[in-house]
C-alpha positions in Angstrom: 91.9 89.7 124.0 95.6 90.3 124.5 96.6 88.7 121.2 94.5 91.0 119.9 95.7 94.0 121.4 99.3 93.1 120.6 98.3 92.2 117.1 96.9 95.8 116.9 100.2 97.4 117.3 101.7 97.8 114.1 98.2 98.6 112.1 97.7 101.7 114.9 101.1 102.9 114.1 100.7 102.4 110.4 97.3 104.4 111.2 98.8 107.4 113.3 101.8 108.0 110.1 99.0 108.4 107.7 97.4 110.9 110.0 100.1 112.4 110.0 100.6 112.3 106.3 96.8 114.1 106.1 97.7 116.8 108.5 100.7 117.6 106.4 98.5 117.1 102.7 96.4 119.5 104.5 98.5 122.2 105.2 99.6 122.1 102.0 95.8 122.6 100.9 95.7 119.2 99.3 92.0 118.8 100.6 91.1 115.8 98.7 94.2 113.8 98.7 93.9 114.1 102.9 90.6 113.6 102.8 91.1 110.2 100.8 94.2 109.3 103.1 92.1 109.5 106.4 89.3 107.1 104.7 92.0 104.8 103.6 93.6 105.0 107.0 90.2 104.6 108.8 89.3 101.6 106.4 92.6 99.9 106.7 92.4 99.5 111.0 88.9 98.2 110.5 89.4 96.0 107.9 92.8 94.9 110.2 91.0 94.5 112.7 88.2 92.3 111.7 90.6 90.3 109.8 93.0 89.8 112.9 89.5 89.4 115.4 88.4 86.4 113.1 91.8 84.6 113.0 92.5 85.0 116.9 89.4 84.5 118.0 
């Protein structure tokens, strides 16, 4: 579980910049475009992490 965990690190951060990226598409009333980058985001750390679960575990 620790592997995991460590493994984690740099998809989060990859994660947390492209939130940040949508809050900032967003204030810039680029609706869509954030819209599509937190999907992307949330669909990247899954599919990470399922890939990353499968090879470590």
């Amino acid at each position: 579980m620790f592997k995991f965990i460590f493994a984690m690190i740099i998809p989060v951060i990859i994660f947390i910049y492209t939130l940040s990226f949508m809050r900032w598409m967003y204030r810039q009333k680029h609706t869509a475009a954030a819209a599509s980058a937190a999907v992307l985001g949330i669909l990247a750390v899954f599919i990470s992490g399922a890939a990353l679960w499968r090879m470590i575990t």
